[in-house]
C-alpha positions in Angstrom: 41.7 16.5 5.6 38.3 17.7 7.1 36.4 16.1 9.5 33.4 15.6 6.2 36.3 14.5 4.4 37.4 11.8 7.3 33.5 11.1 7.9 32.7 10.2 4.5 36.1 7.7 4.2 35.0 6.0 7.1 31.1 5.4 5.7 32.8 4.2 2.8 35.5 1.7 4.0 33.1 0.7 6.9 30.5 0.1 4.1 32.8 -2.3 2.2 33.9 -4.1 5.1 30.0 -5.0 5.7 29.7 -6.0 1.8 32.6 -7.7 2.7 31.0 -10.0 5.4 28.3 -10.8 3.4 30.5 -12.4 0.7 32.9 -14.3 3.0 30.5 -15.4 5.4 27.3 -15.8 3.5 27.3 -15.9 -0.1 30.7 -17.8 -0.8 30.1 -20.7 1.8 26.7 -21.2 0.4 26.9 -20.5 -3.3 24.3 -17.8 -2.9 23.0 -16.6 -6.3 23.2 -12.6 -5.6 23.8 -9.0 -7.4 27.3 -7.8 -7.7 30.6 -9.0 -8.7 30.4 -11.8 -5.9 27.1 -13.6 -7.5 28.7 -13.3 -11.0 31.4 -14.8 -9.7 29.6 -17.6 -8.2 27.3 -17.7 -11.1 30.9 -18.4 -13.3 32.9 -20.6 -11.1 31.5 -24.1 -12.7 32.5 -22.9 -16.1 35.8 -21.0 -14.7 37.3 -23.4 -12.1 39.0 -20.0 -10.5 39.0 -19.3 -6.9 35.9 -17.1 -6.4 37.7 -14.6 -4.6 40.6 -14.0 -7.0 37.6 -13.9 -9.1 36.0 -11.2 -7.3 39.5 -9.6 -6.9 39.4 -9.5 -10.9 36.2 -8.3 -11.7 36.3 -5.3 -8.8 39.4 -4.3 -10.5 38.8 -4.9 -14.2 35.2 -2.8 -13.9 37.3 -0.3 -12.5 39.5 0.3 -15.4 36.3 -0.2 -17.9 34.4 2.2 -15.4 37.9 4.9 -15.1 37.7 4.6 -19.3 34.1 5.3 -19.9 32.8 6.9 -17.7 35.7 9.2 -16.6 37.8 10.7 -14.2 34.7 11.7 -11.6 33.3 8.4 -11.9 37.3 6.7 -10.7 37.4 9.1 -7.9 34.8 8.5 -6.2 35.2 4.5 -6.6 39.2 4.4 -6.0 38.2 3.7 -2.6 35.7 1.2 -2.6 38.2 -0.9 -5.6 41.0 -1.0 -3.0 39.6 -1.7 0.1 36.6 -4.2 -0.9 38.9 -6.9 -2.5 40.9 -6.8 0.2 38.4 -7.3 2.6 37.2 -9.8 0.6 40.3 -11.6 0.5 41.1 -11.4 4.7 37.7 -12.4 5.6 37.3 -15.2 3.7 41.2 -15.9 5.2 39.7 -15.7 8.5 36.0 -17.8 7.5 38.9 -20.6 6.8 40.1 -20.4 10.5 36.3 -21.6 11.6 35.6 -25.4 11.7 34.5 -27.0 8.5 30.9 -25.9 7.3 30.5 -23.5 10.2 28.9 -21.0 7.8 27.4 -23.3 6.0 23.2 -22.7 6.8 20.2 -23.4 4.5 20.2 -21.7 1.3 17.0 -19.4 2.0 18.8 -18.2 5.3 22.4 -17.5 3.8 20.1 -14.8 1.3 17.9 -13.1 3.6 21.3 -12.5 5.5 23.1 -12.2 2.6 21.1 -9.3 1.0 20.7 -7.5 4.6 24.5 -7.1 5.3 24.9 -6.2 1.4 22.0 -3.7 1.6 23.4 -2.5 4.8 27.4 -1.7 3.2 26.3 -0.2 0.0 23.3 2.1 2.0 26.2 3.3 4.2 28.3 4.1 0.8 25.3 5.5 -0.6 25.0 8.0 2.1 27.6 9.6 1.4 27.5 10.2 -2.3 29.8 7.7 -3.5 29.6 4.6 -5.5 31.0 1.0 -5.1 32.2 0.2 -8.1 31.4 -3.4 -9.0 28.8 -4.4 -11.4 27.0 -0.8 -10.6 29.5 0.2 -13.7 28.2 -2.1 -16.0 24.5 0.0 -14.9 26.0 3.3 -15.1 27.4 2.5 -18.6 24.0 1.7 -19.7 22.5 4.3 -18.6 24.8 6.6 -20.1 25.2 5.3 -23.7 21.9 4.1 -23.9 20.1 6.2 -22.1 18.0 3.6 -19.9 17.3 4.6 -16.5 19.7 3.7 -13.8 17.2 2.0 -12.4 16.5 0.1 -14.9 19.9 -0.4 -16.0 20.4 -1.9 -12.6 17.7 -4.9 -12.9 18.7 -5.9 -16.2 22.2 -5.9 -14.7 21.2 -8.1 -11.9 18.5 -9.9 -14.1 21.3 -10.7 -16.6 23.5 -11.9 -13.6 20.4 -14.3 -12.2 20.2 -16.2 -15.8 23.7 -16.5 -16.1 22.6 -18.6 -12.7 20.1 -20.5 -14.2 22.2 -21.6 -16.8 24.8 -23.0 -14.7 23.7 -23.9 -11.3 19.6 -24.6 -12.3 16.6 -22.8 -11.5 16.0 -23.3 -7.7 19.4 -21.7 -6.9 18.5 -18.6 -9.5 15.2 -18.0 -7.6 16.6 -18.1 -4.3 19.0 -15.5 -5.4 16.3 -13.2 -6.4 15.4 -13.1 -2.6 18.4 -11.7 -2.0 18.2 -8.8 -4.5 15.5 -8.1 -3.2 15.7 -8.3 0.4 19.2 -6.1 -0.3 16.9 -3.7 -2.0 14.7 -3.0 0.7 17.9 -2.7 3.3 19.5 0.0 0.8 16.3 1.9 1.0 16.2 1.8 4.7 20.0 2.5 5.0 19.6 5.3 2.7 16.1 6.8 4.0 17.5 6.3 7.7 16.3 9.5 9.8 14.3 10.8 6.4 11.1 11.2 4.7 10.5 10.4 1.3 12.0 13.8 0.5 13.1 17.1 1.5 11.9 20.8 1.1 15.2 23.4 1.8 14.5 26.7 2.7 18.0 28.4 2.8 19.1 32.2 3.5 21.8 33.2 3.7 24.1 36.5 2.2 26.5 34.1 -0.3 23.2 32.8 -1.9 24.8 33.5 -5.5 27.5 30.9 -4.9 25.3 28.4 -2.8 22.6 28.4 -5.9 25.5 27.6 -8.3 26.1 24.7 -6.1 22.5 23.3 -5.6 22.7 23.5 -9.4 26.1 21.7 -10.2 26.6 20.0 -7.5 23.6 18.6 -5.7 22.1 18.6 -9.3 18.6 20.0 -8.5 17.2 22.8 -9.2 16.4 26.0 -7.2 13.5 28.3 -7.0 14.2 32.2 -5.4 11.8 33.6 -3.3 11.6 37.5 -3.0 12.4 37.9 1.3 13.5 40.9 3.6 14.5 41.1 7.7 11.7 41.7 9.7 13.5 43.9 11.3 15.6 45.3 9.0 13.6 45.1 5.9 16.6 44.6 4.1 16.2 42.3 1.2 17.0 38.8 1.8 16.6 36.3 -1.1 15.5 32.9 0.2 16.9 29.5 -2.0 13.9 26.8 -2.0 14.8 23.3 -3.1 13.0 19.9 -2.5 15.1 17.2 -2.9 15.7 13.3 -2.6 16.3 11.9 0.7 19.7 10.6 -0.3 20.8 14.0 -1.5 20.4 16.2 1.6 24.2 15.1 3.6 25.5 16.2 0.3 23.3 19.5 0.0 24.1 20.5 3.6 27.6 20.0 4.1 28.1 21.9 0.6 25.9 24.7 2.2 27.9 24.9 5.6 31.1 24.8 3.1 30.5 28.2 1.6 28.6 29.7 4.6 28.9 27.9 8.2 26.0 30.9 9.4 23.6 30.1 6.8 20.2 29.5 7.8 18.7 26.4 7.1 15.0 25.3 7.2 14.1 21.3 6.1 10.9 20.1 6.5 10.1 16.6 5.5 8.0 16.0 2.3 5.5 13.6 2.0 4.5 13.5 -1.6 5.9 15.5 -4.5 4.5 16.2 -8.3 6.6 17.4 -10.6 9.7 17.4 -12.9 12.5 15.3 -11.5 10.1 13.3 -9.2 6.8 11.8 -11.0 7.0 12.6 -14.4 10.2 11.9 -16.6 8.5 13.9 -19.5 8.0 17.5 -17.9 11.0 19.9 -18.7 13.8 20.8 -16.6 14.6 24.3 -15.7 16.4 26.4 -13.5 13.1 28.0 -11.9 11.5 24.9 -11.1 12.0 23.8 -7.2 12.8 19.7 -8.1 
């Protein structure tokens, strides 16, 4: 396995485990009203007198298999590890919350979310980092967006949205609204996670003599696309294409260690971008082609 390889699995479990300590420590003690598969299961256990954790157990595990079905085998790889390793997190921690004397997690309800949707912002940043996905409720987004074409974005608040009325109804308004604070708060933590070290976004200069093979993979992989710029060697004079992309903040571990991959010498310029204009960034109306730098 390669040391990206071995670097990425360890983003992703150590990610879980944080997710992890959020639900066992925070939002389970406290009946915290929250995103996910743990606030749904909250949200359900007065109707479903189920243990919330085998609940969560069943949810990771059942989205999975709905996830694996529709939105295929690309989609399951890059969750098998996040379905394995979070219920089982899940499950030991809130093992180990049980060793602690009686209501020692137990805090008010407005500092159980802010805490709550920190650690959870923290975990799935760290996931996020790394290019993979966590499974959970996120599926139920990603199916939206893909058969119904709404946003992910968007898919993902009417997710959540859906998952703070199903509070309403069964635990009452106050609850519901302090759960909002912790979507919220674990918003702003993903985007910090995520954005740790970056701008807003990205402008890659690359040259580099296999840049035939690395445009196909800025293209396929990193899924933006690539402008060429007509270059030669001072020196030399020799012609020397040059690959400029601008990219999302999120995206540049990916586009760099698929650069390195094909050519560990190739030469690699970022400079951080401030604002952008343009397809793929402000307008979801502009056209999409393989000459514009997005």
């Amino acid at each position: 396995m390669s040391k990206n390889k071995i670097h990425d699995l360890i983003m992703i479990i150590l990610g879980n485990f944080v997710v992890a300590c959020s639900v066992s420590f925070f939002i389970l003690p406290n009946n915290i009203l929250t995103g996910g598969v743990a606030g749904v299961a909250v949200a359900l256990h007065p109707v479903l007198p189920i243990d919330t954790v085998l609940m969560i157990d069943g949810l990771t595990i059942g989205l999975f298999i709905l996830g694996a079905l529709l939105l295929g085998k690309q989609f399951a790889m890059k969750s098998v590890i996040s379905t394995i390793v979070y219920p089982v997190f899940v499950t030991g921690l809130s093992q180990v919350a049980t060793m602690f004397p009686k209501d020692t997690f137990v805090m008010p309800a407005y500092v159980a979310t802010i805490y709550a949707g920190v650690l959870v912002g923290i975990g799935l940043g760290l996931v996020f980092r790394v290019n993979s996905s966590t499974g959970g409720m996120d599926i139920l987004a990603l199916i939206l967006h893909k058969y119904l074409k709404i946003p992910e974005g968007t898919s993902v608040m009417i997710v959540d949205g859906l998952t703070v009325l199903l509070g309403v109804v069964t635990h009452g308004l106050t609850p519901a609204l302090i759960g909002i604070m912790s979507v919220f708060v674990c918003g702003v933590a993903i985007d910090k996670t995520v954005m740790l070290g970056m701008q807003s976004a990205k402008n890659v200069m690359i040259i580099s003599t296999e840049w035939k093979q690395i445009r196909r993979i800025l293209l396929e992989t990193v899924d933006r696309g690539v402008t060429i710029l007509d270059g030669s060697g001072g020196y030399t004079q020799a012609p020397k294409p040059v690959l400029m992309c601008v990219i999302k903040q999120k995206q540049y571990p990916l586009l760099e260690s698929s650069v390195l991959a094909i050519d560990p010498k190739a030469f690699i310029i970022v400079n951080d971008v401030h604002q952008v204009h343009g397809a793929g960034f402000t307008s979801k109306h502009v056209v999409e082609t393989d000459e514009a730098a997005y």
